[in-house]
LUMTOR-734609 format. One record per atom (N, C-alpha, C): residue number from 1; atom name; x, y, z. Coordinates in pm, whole numbers, plus 50000, padded with zeros to 5 digits. Atoms other than C-alpha are relative to their C-alpha. Layout:
# residues N
    nr   atom       x       y       z
   NUM     CA       X       Y       Z
...
END
This chain:
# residues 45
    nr   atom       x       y       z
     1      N   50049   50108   49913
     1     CA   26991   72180   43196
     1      C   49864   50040   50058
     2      N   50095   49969   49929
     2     CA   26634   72190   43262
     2      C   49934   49931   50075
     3      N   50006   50091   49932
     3     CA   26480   72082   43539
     3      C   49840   49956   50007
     4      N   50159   50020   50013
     4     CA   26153   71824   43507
     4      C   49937   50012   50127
     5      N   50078   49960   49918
     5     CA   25893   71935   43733
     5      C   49870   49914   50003
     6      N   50100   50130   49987
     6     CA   25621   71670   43860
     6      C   49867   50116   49984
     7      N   50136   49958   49962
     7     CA   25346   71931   43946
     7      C   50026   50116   49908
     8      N   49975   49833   50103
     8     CA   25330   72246   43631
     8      C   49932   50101   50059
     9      N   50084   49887   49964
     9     CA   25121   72446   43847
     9      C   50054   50083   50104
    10      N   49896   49899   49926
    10     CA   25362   72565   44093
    10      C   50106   50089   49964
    11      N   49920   49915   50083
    11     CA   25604   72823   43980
    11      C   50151   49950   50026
    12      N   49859   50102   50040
    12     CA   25931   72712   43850
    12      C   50091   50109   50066
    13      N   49907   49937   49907
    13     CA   26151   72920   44142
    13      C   50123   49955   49911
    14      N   49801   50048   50056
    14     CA   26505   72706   44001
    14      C   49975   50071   49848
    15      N   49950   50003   50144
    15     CA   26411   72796   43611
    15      C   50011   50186   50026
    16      N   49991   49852   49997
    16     CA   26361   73197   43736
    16      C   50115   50046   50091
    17      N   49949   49919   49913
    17     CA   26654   73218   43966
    17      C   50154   50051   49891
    18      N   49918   49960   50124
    18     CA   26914   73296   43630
    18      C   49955   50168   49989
    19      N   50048   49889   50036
    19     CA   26684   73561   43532
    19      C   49973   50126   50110
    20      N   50023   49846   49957
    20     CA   26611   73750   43888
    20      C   50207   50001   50025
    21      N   49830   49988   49964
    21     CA   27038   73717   43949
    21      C   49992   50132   49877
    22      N   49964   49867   50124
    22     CA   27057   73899   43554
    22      C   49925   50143   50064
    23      N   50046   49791   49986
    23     CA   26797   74194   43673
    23      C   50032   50040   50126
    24      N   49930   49913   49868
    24     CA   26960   74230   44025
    24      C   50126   50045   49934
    25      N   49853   49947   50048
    25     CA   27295   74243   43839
    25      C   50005   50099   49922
    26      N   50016   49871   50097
    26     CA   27169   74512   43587
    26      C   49971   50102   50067
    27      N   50059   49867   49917
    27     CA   26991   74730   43826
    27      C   50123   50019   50070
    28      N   49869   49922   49915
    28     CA   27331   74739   44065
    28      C   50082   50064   49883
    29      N   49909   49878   50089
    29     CA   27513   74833   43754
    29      C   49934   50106   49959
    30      N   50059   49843   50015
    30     CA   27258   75103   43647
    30      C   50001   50079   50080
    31      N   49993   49984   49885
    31     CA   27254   75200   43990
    31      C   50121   50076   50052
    32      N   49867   49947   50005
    32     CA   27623   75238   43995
    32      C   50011   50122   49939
    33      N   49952   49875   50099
    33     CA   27671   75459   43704
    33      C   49941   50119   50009
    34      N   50104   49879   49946
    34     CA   27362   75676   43779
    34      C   50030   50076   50118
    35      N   49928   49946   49864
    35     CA   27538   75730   44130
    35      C   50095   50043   49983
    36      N   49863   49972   50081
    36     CA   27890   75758   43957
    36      C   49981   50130   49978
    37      N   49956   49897   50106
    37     CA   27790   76024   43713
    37      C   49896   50114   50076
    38      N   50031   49964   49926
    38     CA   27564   76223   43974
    38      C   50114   50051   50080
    39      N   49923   49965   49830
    39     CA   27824   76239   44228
    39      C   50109   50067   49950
    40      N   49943   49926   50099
    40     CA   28078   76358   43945
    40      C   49966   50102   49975
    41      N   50036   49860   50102
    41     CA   27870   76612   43777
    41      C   49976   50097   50133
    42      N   50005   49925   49903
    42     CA   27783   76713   44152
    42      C   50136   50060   50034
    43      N   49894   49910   49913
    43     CA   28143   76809   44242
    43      C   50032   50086   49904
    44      N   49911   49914   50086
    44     CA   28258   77109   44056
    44      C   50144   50052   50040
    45      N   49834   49965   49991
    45     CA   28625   77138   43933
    45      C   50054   50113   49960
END
């Protein structure tokens, strides 16, 4: 569903808010695991 836009010179905020959601949602999961496997390899068993 895309949405028509009267004026093309303003930046399309609704068609980019998909894409910053995907790279907030990637960076918390990289974020995660990088903290995960850090905090793991930091404790010795």
């Amino acid at each position: 569903m895309a949405v028509s836009r009267t004026r093309p010179n303003e930046p399309a905020l609704i068609d980019n808010v998909p894409g910053v959601l995907l790279t907030l949602l990637l960076l918390i999961v990289l974020g995660a695991l990088v903290l995960n496997y850090t905090l793991t390899a930091a404790i010795p068993y």
